[in-house]
Backbone of each chain as ProteinMPNN parsed JSONL, in Angstrom:
{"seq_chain_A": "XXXXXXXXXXXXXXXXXXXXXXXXXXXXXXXXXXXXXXXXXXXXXXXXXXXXXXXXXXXXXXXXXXXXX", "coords_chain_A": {"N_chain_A": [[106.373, -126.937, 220.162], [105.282, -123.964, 218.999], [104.329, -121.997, 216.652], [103.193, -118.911, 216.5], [101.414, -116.186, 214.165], [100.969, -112.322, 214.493], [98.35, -111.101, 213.27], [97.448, -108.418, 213.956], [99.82, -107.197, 214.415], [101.948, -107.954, 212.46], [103.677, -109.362, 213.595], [105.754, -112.244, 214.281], [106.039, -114.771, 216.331], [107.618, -117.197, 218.396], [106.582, -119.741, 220.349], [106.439, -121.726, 223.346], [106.025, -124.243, 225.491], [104.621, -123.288, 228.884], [103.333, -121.156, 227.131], [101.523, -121.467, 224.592], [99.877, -123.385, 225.971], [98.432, -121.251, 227.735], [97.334, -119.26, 226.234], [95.214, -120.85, 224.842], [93.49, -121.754, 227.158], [92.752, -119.887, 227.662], [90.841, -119.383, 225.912], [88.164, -119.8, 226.647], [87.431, -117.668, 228.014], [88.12, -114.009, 229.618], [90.352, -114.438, 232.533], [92.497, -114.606, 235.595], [95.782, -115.435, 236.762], [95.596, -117.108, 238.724], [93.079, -118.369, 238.16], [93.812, -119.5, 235.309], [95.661, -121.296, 236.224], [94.061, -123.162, 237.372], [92.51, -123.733, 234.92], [94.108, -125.406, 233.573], [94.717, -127.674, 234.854], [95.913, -126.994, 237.424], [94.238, -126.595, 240.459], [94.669, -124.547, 243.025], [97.399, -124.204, 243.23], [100.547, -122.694, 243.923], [102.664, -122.564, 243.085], [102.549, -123.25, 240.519], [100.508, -120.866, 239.825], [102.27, -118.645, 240.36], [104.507, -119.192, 238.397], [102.533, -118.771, 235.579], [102.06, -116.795, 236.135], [104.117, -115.394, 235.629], [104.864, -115.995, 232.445], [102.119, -114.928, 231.702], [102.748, -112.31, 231.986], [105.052, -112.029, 230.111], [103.631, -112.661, 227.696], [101.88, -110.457, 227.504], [103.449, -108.683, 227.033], [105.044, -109.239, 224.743], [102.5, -108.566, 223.264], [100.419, -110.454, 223.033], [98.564, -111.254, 224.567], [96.226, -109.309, 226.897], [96.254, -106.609, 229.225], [93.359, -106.792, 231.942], [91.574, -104.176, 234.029]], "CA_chain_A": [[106.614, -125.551, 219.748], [103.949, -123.269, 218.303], [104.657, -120.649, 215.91], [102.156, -117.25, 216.158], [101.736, -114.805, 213.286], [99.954, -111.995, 215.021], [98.543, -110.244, 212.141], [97.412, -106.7, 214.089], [101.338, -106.156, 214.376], [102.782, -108.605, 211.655], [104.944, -109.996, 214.211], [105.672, -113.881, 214.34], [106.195, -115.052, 217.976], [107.848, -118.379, 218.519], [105.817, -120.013, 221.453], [107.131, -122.753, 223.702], [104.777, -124.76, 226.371], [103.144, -123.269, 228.737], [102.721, -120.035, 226.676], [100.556, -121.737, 224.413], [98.488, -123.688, 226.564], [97.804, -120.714, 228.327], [96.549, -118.682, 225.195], [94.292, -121.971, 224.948], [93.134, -121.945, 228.38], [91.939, -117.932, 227.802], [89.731, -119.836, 224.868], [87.39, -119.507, 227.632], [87.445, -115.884, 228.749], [89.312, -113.518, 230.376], [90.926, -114.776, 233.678], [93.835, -114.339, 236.026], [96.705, -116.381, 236.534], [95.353, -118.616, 239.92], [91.686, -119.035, 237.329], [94.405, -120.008, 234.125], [96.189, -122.538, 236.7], [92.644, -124.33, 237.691], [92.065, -124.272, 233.888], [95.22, -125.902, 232.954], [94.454, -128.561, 235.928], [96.455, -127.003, 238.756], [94.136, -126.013, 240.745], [95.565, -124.544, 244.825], [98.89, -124.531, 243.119], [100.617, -121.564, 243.974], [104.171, -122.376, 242.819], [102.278, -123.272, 238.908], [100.386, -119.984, 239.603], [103.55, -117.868, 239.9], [104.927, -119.062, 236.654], [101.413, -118.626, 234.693], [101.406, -115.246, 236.376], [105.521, -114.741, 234.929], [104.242, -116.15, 231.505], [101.472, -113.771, 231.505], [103.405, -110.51, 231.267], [105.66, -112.39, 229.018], [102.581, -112.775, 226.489], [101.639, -108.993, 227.404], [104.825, -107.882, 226.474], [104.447, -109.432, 223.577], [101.264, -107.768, 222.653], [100.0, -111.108, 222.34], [97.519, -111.082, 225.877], [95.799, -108.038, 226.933], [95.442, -107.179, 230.971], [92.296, -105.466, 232.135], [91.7, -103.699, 235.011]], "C_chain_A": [[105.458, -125.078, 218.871], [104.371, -121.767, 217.385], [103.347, -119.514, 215.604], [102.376, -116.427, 215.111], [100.376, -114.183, 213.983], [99.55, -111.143, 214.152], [98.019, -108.579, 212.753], [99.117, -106.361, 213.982], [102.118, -106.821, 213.816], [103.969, -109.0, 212.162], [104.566, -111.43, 214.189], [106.222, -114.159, 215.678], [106.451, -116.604, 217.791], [107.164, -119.041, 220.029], [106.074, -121.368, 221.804], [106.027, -122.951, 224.995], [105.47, -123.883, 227.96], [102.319, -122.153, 227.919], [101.179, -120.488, 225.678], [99.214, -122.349, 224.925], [97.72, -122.644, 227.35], [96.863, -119.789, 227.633], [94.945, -119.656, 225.165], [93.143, -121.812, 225.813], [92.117, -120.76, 228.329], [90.43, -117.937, 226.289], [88.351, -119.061, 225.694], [86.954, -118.338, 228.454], [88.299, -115.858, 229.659], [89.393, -114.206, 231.512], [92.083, -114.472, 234.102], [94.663, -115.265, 236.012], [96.12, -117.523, 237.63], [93.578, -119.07, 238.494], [92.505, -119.749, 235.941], [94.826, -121.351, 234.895], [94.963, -123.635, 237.0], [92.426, -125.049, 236.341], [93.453, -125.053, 232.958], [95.589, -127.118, 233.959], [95.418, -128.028, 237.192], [96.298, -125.979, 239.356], [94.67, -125.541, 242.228], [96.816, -124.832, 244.451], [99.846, -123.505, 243.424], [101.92, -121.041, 243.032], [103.427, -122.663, 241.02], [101.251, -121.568, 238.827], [101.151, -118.455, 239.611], [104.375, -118.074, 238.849], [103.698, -118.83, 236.003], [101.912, -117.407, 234.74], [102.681, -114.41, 235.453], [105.411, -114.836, 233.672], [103.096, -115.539, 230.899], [101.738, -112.732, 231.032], [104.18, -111.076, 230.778], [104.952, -112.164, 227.97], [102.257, -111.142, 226.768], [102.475, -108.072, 226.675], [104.917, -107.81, 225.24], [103.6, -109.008, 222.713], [100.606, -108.835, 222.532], [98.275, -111.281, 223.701], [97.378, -109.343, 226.505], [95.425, -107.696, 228.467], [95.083, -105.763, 230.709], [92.354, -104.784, 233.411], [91.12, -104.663, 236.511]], "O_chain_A": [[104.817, -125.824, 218.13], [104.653, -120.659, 217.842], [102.723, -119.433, 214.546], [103.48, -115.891, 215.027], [99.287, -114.734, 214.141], [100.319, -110.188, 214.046], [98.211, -107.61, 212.019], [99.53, -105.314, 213.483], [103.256, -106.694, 214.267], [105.044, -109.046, 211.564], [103.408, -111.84, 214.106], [107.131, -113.377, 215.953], [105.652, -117.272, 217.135], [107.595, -118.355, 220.957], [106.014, -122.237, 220.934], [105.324, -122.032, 225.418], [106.689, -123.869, 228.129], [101.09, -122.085, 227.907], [100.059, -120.03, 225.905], [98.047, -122.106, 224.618], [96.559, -122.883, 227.682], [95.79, -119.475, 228.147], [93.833, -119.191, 225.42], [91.993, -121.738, 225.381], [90.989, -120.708, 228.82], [89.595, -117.121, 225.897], [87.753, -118.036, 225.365], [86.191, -118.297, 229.419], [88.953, -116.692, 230.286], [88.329, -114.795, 231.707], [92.894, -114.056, 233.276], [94.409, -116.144, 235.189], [96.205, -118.721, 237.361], [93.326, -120.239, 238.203], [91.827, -120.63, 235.413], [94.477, -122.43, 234.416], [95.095, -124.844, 236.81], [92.233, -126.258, 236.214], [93.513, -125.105, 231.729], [96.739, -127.552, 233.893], [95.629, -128.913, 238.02], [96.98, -124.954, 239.385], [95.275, -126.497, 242.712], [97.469, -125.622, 245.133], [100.154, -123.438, 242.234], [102.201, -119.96, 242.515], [104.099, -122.029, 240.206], [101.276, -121.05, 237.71], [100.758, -117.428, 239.057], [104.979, -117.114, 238.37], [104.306, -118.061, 235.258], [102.232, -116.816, 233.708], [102.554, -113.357, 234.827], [105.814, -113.786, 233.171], [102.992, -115.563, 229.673], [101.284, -112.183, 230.028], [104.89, -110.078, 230.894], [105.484, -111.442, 227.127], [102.579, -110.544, 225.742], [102.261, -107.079, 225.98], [104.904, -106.776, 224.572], [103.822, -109.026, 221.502], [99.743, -108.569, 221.695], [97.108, -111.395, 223.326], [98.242, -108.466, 226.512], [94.497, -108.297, 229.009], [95.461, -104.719, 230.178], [93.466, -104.882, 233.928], [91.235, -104.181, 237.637]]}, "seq_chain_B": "XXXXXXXXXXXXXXXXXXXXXXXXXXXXXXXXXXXXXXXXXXXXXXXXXXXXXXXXXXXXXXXXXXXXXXXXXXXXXXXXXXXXXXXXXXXXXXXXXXXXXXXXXXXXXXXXXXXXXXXXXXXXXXXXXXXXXXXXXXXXXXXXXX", "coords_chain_B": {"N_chain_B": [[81.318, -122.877, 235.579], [83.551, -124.819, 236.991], [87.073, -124.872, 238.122], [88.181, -127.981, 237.983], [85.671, -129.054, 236.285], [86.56, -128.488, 233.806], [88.817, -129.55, 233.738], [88.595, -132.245, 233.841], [86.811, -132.251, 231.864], [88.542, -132.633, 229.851], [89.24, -130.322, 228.583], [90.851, -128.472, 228.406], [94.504, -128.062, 227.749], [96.07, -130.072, 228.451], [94.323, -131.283, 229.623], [93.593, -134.342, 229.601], [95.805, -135.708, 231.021], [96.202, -136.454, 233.355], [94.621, -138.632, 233.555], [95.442, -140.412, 231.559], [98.035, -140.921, 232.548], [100.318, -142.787, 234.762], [99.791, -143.011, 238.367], [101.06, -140.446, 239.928], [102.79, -139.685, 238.363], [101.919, -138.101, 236.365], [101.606, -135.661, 237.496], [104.3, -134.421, 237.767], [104.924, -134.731, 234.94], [103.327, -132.476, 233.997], [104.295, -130.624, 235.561], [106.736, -130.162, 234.001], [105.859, -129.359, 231.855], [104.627, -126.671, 232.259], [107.513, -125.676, 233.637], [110.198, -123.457, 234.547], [109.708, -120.581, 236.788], [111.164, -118.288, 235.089], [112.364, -118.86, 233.336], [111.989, -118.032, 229.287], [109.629, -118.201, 227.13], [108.644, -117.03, 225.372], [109.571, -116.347, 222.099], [110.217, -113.305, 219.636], [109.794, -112.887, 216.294], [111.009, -110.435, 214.418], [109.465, -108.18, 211.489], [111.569, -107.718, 208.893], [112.652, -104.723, 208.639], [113.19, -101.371, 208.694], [117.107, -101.443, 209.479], [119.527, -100.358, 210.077], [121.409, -98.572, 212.661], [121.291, -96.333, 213.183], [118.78, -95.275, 211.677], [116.87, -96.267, 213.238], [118.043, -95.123, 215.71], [116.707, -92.041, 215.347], [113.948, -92.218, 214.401], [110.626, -91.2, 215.373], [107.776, -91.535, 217.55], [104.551, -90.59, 217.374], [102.618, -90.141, 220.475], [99.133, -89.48, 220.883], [98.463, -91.052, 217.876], [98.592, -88.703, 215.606], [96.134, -89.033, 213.857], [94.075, -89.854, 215.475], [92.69, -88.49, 216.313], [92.934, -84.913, 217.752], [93.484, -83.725, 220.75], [93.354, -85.965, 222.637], [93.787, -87.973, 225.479], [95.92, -90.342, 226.866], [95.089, -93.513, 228.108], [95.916, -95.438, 231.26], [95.866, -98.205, 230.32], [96.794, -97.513, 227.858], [95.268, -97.347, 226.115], [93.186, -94.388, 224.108], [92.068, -91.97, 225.084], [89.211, -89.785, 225.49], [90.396, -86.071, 226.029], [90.625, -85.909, 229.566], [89.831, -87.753, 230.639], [89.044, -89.74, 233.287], [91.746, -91.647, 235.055], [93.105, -91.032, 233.089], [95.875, -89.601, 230.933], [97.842, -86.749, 230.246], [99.028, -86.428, 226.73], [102.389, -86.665, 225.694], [104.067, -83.507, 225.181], [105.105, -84.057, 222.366], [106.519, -85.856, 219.844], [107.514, -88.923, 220.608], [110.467, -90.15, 221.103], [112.757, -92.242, 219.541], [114.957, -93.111, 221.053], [114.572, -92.473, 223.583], [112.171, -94.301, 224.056], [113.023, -96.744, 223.467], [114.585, -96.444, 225.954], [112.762, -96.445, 227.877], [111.535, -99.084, 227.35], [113.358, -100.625, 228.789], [112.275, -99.86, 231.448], [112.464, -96.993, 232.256], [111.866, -93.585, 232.721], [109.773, -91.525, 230.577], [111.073, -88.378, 229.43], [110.438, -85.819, 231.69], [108.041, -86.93, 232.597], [105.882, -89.417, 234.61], [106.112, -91.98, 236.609], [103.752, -94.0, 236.071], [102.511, -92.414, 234.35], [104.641, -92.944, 232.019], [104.207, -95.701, 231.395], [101.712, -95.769, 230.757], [101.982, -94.828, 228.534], [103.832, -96.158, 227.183], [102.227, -98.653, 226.69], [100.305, -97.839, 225.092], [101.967, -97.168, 223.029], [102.812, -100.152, 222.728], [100.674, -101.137, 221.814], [100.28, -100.069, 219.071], [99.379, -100.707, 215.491], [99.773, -102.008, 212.362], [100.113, -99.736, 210.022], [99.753, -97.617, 211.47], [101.044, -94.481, 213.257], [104.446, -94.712, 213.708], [103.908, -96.85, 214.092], [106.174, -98.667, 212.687], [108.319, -97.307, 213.465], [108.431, -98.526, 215.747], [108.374, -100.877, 215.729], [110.984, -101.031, 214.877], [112.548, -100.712, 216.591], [112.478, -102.991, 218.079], [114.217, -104.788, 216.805], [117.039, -106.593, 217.001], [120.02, -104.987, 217.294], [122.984, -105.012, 215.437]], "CA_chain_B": [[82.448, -123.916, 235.565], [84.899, -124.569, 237.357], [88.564, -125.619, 237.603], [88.308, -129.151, 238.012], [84.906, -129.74, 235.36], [87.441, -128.014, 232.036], [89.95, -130.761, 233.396], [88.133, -133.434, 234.036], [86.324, -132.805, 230.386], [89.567, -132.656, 228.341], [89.074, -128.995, 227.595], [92.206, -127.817, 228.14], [95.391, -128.595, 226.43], [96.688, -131.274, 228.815], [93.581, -132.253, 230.302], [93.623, -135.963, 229.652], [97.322, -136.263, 231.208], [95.924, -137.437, 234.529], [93.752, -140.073, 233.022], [96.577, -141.11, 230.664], [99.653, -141.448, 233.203], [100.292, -143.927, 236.197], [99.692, -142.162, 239.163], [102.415, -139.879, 240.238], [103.561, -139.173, 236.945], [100.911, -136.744, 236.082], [102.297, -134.208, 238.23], [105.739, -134.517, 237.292], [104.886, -134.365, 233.578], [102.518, -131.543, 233.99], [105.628, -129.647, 235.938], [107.557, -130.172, 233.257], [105.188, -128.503, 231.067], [104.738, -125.131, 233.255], [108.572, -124.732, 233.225], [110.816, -122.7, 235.792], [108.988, -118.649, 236.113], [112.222, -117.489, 234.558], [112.248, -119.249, 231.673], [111.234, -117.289, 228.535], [108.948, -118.896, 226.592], [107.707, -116.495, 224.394], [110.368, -115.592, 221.288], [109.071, -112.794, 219.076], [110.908, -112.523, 215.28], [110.705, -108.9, 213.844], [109.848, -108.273, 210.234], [112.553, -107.037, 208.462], [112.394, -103.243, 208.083], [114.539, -100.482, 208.613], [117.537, -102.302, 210.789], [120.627, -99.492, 210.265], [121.078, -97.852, 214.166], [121.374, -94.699, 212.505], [117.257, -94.591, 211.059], [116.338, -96.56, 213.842], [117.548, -93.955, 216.981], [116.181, -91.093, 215.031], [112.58, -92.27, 214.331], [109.506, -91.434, 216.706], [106.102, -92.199, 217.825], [103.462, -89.759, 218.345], [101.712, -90.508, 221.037], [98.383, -90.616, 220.009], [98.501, -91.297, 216.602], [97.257, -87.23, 214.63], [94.621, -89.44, 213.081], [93.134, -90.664, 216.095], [92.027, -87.018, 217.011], [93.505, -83.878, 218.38], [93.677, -83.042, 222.338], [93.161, -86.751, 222.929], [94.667, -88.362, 226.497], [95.893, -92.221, 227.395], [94.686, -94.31, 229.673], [96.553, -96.629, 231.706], [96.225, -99.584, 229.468], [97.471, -97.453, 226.436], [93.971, -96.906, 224.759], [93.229, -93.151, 223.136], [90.523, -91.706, 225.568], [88.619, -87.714, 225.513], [90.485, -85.663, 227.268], [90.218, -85.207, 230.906], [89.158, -88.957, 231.401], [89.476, -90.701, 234.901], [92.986, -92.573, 235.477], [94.005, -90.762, 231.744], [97.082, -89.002, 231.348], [97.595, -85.745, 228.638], [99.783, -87.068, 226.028], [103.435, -85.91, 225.839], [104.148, -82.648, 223.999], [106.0, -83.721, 221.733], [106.614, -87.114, 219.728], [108.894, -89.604, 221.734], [111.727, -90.712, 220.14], [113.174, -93.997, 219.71], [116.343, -93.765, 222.051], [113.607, -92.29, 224.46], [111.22, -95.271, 223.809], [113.74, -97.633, 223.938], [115.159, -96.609, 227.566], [111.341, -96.603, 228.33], [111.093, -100.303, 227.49], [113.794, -101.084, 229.869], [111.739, -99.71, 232.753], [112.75, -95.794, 232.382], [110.311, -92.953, 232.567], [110.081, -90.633, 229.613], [111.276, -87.073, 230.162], [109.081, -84.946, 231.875], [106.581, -88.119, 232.582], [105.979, -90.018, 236.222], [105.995, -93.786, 235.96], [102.552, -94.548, 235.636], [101.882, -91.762, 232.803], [105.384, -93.659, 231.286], [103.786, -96.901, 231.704], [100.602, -95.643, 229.685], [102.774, -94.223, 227.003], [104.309, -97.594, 226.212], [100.854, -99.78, 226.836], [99.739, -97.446, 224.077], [102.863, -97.902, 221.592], [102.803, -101.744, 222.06], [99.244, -101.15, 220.604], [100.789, -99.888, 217.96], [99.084, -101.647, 214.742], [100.579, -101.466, 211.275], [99.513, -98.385, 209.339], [99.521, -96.73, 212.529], [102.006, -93.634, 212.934], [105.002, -94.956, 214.713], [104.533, -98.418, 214.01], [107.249, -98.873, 211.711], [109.43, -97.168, 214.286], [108.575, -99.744, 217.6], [109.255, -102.382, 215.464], [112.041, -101.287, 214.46], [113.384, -100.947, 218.222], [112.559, -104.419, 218.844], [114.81, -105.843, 216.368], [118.127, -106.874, 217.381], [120.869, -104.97, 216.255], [124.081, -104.89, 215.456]], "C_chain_B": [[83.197, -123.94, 236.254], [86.171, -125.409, 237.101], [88.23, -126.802, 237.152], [86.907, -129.857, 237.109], [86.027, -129.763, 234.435], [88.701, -128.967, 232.589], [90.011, -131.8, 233.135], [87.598, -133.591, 232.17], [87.039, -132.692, 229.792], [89.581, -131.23, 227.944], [90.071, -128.559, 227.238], [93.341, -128.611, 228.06], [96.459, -130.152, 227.034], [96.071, -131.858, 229.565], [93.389, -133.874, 230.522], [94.832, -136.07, 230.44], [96.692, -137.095, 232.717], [95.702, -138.656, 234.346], [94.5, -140.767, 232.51], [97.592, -141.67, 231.472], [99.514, -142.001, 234.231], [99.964, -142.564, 237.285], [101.113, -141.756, 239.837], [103.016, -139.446, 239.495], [102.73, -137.769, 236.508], [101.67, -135.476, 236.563], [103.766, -133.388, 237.391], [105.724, -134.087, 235.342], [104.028, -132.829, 233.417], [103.705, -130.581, 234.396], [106.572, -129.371, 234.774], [107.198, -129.4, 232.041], [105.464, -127.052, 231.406], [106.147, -124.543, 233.328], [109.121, -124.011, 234.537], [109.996, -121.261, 235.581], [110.264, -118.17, 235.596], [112.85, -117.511, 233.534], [111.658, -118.965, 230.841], [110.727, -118.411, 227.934], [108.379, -118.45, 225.252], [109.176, -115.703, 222.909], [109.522, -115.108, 219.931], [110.535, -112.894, 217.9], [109.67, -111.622, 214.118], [110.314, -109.287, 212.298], [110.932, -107.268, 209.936], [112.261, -105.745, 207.611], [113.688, -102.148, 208.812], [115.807, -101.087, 209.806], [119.049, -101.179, 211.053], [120.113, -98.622, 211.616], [121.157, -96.667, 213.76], [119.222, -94.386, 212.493], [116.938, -95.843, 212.479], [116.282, -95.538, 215.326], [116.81, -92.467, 216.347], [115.049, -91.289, 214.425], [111.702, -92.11, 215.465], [108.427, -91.633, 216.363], [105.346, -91.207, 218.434], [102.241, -90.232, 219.173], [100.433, -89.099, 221.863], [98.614, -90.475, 218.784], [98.344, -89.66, 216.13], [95.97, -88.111, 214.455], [93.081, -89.684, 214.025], [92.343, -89.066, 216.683], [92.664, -86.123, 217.774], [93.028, -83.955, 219.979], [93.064, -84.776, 223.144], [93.867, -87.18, 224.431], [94.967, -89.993, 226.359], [95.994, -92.657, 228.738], [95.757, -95.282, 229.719], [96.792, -97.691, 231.231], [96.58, -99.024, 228.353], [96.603, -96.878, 225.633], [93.696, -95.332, 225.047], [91.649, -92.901, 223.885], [90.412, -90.194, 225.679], [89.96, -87.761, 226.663], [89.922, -85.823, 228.884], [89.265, -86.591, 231.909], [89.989, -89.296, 232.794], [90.985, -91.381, 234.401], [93.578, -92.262, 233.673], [95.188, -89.692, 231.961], [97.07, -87.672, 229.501], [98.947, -86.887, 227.939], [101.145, -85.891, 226.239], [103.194, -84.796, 224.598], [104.637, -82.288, 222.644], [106.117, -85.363, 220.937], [107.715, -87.722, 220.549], [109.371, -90.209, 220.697], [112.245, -92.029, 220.623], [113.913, -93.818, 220.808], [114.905, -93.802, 223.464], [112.709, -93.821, 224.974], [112.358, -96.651, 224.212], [114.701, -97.911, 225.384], [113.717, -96.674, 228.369], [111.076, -97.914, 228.589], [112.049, -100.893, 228.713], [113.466, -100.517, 231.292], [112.09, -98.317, 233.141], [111.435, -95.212, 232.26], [110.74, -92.06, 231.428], [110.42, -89.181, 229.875], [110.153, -86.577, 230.407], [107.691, -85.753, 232.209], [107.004, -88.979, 234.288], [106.145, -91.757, 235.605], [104.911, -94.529, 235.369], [102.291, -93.444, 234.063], [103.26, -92.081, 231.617], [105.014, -94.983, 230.941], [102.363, -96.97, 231.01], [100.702, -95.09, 228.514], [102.867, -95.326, 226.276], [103.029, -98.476, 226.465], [100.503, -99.083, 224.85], [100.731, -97.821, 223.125], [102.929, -99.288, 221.78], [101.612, -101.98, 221.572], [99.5, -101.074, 219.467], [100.131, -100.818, 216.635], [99.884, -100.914, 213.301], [99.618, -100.443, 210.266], [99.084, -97.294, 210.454], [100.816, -95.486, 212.977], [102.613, -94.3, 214.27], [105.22, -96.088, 215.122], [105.834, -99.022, 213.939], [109.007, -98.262, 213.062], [109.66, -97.876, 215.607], [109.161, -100.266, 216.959], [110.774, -102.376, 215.038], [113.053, -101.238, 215.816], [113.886, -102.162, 218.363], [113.535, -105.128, 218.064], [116.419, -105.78, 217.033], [119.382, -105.967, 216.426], [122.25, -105.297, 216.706], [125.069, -104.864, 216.335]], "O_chain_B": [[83.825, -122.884, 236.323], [86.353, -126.288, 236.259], [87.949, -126.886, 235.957], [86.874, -131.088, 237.111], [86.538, -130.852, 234.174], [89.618, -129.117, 231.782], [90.867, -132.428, 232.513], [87.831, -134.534, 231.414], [86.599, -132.556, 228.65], [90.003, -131.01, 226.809], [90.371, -128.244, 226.086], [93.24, -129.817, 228.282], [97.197, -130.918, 226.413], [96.538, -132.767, 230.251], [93.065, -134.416, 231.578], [94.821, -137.294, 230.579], [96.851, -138.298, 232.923], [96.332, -139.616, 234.79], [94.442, -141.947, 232.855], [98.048, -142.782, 231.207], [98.459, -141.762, 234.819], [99.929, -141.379, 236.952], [102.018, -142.518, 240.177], [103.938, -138.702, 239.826], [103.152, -136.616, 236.42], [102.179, -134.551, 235.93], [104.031, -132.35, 236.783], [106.448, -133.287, 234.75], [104.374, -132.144, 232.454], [104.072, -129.761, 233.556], [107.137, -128.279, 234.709], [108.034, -128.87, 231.309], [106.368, -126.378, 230.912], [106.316, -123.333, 233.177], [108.417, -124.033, 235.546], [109.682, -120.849, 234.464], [110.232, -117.001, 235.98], [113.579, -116.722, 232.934], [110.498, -119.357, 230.965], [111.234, -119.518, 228.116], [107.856, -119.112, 224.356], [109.536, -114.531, 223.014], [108.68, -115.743, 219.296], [111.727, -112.95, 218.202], [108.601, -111.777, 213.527], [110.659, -110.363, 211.809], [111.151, -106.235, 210.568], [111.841, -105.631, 206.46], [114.803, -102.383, 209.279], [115.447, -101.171, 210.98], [119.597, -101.213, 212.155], [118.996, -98.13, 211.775], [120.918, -95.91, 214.7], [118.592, -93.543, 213.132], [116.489, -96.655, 211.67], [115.27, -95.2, 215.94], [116.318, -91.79, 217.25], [114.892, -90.373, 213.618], [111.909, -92.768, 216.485], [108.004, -91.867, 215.231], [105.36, -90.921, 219.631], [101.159, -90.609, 218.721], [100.595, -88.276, 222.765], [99.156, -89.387, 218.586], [97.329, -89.407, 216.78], [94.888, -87.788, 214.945], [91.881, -89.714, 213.752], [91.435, -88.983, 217.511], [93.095, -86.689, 218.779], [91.886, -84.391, 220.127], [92.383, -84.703, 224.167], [94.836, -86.431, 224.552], [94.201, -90.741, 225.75], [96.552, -92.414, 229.808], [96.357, -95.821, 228.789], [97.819, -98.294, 231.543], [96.797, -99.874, 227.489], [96.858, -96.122, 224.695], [93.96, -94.944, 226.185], [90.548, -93.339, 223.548], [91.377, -89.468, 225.922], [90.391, -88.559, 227.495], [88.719, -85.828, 229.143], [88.59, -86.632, 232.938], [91.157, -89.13, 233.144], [91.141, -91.55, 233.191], [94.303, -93.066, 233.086], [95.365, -89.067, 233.006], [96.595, -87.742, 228.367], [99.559, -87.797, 228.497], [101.081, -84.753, 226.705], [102.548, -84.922, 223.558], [104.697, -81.243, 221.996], [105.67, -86.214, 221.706], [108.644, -87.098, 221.062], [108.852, -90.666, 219.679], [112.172, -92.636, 221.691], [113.487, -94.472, 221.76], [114.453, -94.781, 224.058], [112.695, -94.253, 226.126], [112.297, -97.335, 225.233], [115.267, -98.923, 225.796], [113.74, -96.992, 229.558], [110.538, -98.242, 229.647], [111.512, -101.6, 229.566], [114.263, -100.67, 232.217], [112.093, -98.158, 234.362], [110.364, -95.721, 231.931], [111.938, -91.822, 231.273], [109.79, -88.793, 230.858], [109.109, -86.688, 229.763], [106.551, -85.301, 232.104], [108.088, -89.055, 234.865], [106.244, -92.338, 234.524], [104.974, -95.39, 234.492], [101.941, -93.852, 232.956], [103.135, -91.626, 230.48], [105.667, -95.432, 229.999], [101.873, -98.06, 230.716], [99.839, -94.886, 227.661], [102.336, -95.597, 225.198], [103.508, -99.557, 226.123], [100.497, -99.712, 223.792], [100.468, -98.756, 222.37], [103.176, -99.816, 220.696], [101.421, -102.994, 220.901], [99.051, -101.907, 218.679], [100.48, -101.984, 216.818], [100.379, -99.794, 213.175], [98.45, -100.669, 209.949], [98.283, -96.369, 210.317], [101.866, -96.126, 212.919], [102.053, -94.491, 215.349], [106.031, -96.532, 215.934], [106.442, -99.672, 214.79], [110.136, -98.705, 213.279], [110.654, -97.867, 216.332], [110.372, -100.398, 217.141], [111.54, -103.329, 214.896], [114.178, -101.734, 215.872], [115.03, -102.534, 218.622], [113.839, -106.212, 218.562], [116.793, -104.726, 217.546], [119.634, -106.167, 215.238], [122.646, -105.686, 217.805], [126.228, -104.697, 215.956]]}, "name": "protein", "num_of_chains": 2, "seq": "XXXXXXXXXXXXXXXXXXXXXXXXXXXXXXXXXXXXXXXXXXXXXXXXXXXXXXXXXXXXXXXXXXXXXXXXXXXXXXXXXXXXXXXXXXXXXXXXXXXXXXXXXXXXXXXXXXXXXXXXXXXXXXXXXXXXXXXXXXXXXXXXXXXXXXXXXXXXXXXXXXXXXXXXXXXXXXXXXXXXXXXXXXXXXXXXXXXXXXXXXXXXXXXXXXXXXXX"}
């Protein structure tokens, strides 16, 4: 378990695996969800890149990940 | 770079697990990581500010901020662009109000707004930063009440 304080919006976010490894993973620059699954070792996965991708707009929602265009 | 160097070098957060586990296990433990897609993962806890449903449905959010500049529009991701930009939308006429905002987050459009120029309303209030007009009133959506 990982506890976030995000200080632009003084919210605290409780964070449970893979949310954090995927924050991690974005160490590395922006990417999508099939480039997060390669960098989280699974790469040609499709069924680990449909949860990244559901965990994604979870963290968006959040305010805590930012999608570009 | 690609995938398989940032795994192979440990970069990322469970890179060693291959190397570490019998073969066949890897997978299985790695799955177990990743999780069902329907499983939340992410729990947010509010600060504690105004929480009575009374001052919470009757607060709003001007979207854009006054400060950020008069006759401003929002773009699709939320951000505060000139008028009359590409894929921007005018701002509503009016501040949006919590109940408003809050049938917004469950996937409503705001009166008088299409989906996409509802959908760049709220990009922009989850921008929202603190000392920002209208802050004080998201967050106070998000908390759980009563």
């Amino acid at each position: 378990m990982t506890i976030l304080y995000h200080r632009p919006s003084g919210m605290t976010h409780v964070l449970l695996p893979p949310a954090p490894n995927i924050l991690a993973a974005l160490d590395a620059g922006p990417a999508d969800a099939a480039r997060i699954a390669e960098r989280l070792g699974f790469a040609a996965d499709d069924e680990a890149v449909d949860v990244i991708a559901a965990r994604l707009a979870e963290l968006a929602q959040s305010g805590l990940v930012a999608i570009e265009d | 770079m690609n995938g398989m160097a940032d795994q192979q070098g440990g970069d990322g957060p469970h890179g060693h697990d291959a190397a570490d586990a019998p073969a066949g296990f890897a997978p299985t433990r790695r799955r177990l990581m990743l999780g069902a897609a329907a499983a939340s993962t992410v729990v947010t806890i509010r600060p504690a500010l105004a929480s009575t449903a009374g001052s919470v449905m009757n607060c709003q959010v001007p979207v854009p901020d006054p400060k950020l500049g008069a006759g401003k529009w929002i773009d699709g991701q939320g951000r505060v662009v000139d008028a009359g930009s590409p894929n921007a939308f005018r701002p509503p006429y009016r501040p949006l109000k919590a109940e408003e905002i809050r049938r917004a987050m469950q996937g409503a459009n705001f009166p008088g707004a299409d989906y996409e120029q509802s959908r760049a309303y709220m990009a922009y209030i989850r921008k929202l930063q603190n000392g920002m007009s209208g802050f004080t009133c998201y967050q106070s959506l998000q908390m759980p009440r009563p």
